[in-house]
C-alpha positions in Angstrom: 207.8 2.0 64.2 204.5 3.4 63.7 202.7 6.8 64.9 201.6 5.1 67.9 205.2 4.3 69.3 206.4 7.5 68.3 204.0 9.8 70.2 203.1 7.4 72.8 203.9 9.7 76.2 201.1 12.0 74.1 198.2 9.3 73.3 199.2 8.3 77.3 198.7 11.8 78.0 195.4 12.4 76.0 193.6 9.0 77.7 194.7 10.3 81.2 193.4 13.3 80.4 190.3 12.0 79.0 189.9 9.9 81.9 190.0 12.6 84.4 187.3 14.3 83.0 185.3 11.9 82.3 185.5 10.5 85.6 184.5 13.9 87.2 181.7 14.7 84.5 180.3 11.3 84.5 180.8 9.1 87.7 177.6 7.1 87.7 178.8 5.8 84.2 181.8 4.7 86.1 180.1 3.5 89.4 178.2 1.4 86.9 181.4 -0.1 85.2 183.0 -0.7 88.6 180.2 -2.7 89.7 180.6 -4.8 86.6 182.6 -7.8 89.1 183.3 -12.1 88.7 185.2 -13.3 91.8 186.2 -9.9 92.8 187.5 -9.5 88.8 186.3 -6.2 86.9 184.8 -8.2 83.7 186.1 -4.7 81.7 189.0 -4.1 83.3 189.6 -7.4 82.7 188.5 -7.9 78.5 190.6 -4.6 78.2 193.6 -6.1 79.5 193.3 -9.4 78.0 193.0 -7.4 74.7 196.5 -5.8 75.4 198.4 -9.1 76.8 197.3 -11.3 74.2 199.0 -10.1 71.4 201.9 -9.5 73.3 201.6 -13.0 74.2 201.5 -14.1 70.6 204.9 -12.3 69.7 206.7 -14.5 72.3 208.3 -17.3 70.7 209.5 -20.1 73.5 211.2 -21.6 70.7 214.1 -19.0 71.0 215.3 -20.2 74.4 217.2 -22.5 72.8 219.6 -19.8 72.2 220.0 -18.8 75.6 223.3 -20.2 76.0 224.8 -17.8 73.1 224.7 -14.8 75.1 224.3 -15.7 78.6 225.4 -12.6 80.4 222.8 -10.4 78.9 220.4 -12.8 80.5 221.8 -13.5 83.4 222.2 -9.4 84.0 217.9 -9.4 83.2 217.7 -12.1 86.0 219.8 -10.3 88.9 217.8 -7.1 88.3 214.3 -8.4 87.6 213.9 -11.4 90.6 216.9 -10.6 93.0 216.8 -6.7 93.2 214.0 -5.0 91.9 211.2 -6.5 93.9 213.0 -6.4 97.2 214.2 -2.8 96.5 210.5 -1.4 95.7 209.6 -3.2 98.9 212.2 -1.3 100.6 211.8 1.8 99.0 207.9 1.8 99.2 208.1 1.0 103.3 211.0 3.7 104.2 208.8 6.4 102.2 205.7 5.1 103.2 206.8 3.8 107.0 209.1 6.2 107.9 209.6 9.5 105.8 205.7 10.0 104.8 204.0 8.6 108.2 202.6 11.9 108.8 200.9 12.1 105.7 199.0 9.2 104.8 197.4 6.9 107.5 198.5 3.2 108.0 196.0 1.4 105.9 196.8 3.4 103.0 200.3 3.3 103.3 200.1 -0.4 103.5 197.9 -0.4 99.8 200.0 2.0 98.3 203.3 -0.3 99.4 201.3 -3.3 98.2 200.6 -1.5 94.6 204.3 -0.3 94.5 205.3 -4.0 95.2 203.1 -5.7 92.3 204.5 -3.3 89.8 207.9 -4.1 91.4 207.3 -8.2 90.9 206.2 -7.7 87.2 209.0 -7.5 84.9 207.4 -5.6 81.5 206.8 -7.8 78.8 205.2 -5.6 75.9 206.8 -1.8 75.9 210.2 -4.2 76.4 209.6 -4.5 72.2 209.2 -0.8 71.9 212.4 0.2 74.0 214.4 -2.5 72.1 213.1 -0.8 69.0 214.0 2.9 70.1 217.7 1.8 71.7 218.4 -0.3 68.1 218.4 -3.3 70.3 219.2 -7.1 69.3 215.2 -7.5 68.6 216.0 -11.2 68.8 218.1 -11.4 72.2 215.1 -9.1 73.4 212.3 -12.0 72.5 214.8 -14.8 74.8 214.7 -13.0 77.2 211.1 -11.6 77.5 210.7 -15.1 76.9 212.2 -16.7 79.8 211.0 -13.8 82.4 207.6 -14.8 81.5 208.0 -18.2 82.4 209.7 -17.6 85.8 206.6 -15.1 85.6 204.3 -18.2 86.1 206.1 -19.7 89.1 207.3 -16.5 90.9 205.1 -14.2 91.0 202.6 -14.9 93.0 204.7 -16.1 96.0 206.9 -13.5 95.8 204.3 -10.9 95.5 202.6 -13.0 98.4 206.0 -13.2 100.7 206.5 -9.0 100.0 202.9 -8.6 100.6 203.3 -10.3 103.8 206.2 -8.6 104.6 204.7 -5.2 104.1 202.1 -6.1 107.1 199.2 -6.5 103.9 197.0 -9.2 104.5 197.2 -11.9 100.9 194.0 -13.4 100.0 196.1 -16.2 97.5 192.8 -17.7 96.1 192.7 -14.1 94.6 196.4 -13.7 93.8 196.6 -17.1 92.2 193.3 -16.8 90.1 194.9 -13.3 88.6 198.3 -14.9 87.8 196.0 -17.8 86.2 193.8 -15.1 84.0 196.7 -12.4 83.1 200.4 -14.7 82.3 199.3 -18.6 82.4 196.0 -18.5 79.7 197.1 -15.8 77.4 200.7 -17.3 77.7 198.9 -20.5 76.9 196.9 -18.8 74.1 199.8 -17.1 72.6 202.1 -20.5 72.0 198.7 -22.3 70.8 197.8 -19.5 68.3 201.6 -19.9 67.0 201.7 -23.3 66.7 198.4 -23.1 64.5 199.7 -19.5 62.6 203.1 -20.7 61.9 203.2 -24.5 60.9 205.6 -23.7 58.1 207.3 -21.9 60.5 208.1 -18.5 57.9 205.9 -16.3 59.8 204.3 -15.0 57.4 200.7 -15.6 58.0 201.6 -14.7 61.7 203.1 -11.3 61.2 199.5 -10.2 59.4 197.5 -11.8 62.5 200.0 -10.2 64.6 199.5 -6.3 62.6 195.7 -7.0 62.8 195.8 -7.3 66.9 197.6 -4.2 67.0 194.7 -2.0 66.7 193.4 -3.7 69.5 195.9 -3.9 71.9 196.5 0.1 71.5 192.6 0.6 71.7 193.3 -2.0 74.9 196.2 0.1 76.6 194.5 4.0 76.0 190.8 2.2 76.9 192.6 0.9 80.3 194.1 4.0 81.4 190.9 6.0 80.4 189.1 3.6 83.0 191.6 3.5 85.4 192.1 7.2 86.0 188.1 7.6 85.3 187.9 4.9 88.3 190.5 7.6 90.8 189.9 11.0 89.0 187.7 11.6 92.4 191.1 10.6 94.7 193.5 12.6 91.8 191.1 15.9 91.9 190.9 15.6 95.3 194.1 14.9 96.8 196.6 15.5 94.0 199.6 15.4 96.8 198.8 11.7 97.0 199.9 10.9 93.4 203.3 12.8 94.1 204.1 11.4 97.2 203.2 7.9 95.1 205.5 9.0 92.3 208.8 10.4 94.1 209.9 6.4 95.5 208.6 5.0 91.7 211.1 7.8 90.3 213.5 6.7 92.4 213.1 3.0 92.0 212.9 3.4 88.5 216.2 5.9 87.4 218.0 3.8 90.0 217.2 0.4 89.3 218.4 1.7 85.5 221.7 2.9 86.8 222.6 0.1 88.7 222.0 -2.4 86.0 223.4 0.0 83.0 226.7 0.4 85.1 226.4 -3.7 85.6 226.1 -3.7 82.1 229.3 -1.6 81.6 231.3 -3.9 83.9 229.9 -7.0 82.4 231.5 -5.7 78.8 227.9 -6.5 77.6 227.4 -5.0 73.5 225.3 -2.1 73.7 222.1 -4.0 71.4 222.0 -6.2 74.2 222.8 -4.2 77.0 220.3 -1.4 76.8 217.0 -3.7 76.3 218.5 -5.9 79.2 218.3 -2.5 81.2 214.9 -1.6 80.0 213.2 -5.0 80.6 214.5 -4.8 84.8 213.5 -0.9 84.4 210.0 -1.1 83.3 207.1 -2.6 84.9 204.1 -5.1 83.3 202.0 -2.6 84.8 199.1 -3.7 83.0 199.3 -7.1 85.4 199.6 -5.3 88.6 196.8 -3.6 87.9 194.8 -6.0 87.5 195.9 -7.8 90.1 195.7 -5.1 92.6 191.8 -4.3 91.4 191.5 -8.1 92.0 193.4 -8.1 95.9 192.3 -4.4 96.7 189.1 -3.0 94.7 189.2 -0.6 91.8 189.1 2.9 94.4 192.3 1.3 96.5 195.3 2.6 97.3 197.1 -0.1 95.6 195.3 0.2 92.4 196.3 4.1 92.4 199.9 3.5 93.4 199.7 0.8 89.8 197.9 3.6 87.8 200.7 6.1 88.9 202.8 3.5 87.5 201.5 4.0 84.3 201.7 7.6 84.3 205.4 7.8 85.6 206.6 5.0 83.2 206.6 6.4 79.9 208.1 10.1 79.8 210.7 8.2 82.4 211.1 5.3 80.1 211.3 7.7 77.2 214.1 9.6 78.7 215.9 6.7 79.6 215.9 5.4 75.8 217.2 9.0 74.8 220.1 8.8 77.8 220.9 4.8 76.3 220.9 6.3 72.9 223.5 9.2 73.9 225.8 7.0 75.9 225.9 4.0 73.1 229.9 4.4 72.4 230.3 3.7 76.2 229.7 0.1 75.2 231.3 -2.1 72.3 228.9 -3.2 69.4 
């Protein structure tokens, strides 16, 4: 693991930080960058995040769902959590905070973005950081690739109509054209792109020439990830500075949703009698969120200053101090499982 995983709640810290300030110093730069648009798709936003799901991309080998059937119940646990709970409960979640217990606090078309936003990160089961948990829980690194694996492809078919039916749900008006086009640009191409480069990397299929293309991207897709969060919290430092009880009220149902989902699906885990390499990254993949394609997508539905686009970039600041506690709590409780 290199210097970049081990510190990464710090380098997270630093771009947010950076981002802040530069948004307040420099917010012509920013307006400038904003207006930077395709078919209501941020060209930067968008390079930046191609830069971190491309290589991530690469790293998933299809191949490797042939071996579904030799653990099924550690797949099968990722499924329950990821499609049949965790959407519906950040729905749930994001309308009785939003709806009922905050209604006095934020006004109705607000609420509605910032339940949309909570609902994106919600449909998007993580497919990068997944590696990283893996890594820090001494997880089955190969179980971990089937099933990143076959989330992504249900990825391709379910996320946009089950973001589309919670949107709808929510009272949020779906423009699909949009919501299609971003599922097209952030999981089907680089998908695509990833099995092609592969196939062309790894014809004698010993992975050797595609391990070095994969450590060269590396760079990248760090630069990518601390680039994106100084540009997303550039794009709200106005909103953060401003009204700072908006990103706590954001974070307590994301807290919530995110310790709890854990629980539920480590205690699963327990009952299911699942080894501990596979259980803990099956918890971390239905814990964590791809947040870097519900932001994009919500830029794309809602506009880079929206309430949904904030509620995604609190996503990113909540996730990795909670996901890094949540490896430390896997790593203590290990002998509760068998190996």
């Amino acid at each position: 693991m290199g210097l970049f995983e081990r510190y990464l709640s710090v380098w997270v810290a630093l771009a947010i930080v950076i981002g802040i300030a530069a948004g307040s110093f420099l917010p012509d730069l920013f307006t400038v960058i904003a207006s930077l648009e395709f078919a209501h798709v941020n060209i930067v936003i968008a390079v930046l995040i191609w830069l971190m799901i491309y290589p991530m991309m690469v790293q998933v080998d299809f191949s490797a769902i042939k071996d579904v059937g030799k653990k099924p119940k550690g797949l099968v646990l990722t499924l329950i959590v990821n499609w049949l709970i965790k959407p519906f409960s950040m729905a749930f979640l994001g309308w009785l905070f939003f709806k009922i217990f905050f209604v006095s606090w934020v006004d109705p078309q607000t609420a509605n973005e910032y339940i949309a936003g909570m609902i994106l990160l919600g449909v998007a089961p993580c497919t990068a950081m997944v590696f990283v948990w893996s890594q820090l829980t001494k997880g089955d690194a190969n179980y971990t690739l089937v099933q990143v694996s076959v989330n992504d492809l249900i990825m391709i078919f379910a996320f946009a109509p089950l973001a589309g039916f919670l949107l709808g749900v929510t009272d949020v008006t779906v423009p699909w054209d949009t919501l299609v086009l971003s599922v097209l640009l952030y999981v089907v191409i680089p998908l695509l792109a990833g099995v092609f480069t592969r196939k062309l990397l790894d014809k004698k299929d010993n992975h050797i020439q595609l391990n070095h293309f994969i450590s060269k991207l590396k760079p990248w897709s760090i630069m990518g990830l601390l680039s994106t969060v100084v540009l997303l919290f550039g794009f709200q430092s106005q909103t953060i500075l401003g009204n700072p009880v908006a990103i706590v009220l954001i974070a307590i149902p994301l807290l919530l949703q995110t310790y709890g989902i854990f629980a539920f699906a480590y205690l699963l885990a327990k009952k299911m009698k699942l080894p501990h390499n596979v259980a803990a990254p099956a918890c971390m993949i239905g814990t964590s969120n791809f947040f870097e394609l519900a932001v994009a997508v919500a830029i794309s539905l809602f506009g880079l200053h929206s309430g949904a686009a904030l509620a995604t970039v609190v996503g990113v600041l909540v996730e990795v101090p909670v996901m890094l506690s949540l490896v430390a709590f896997a790593n203590k409780t290990r002998h509760w499982f068998k190996e």
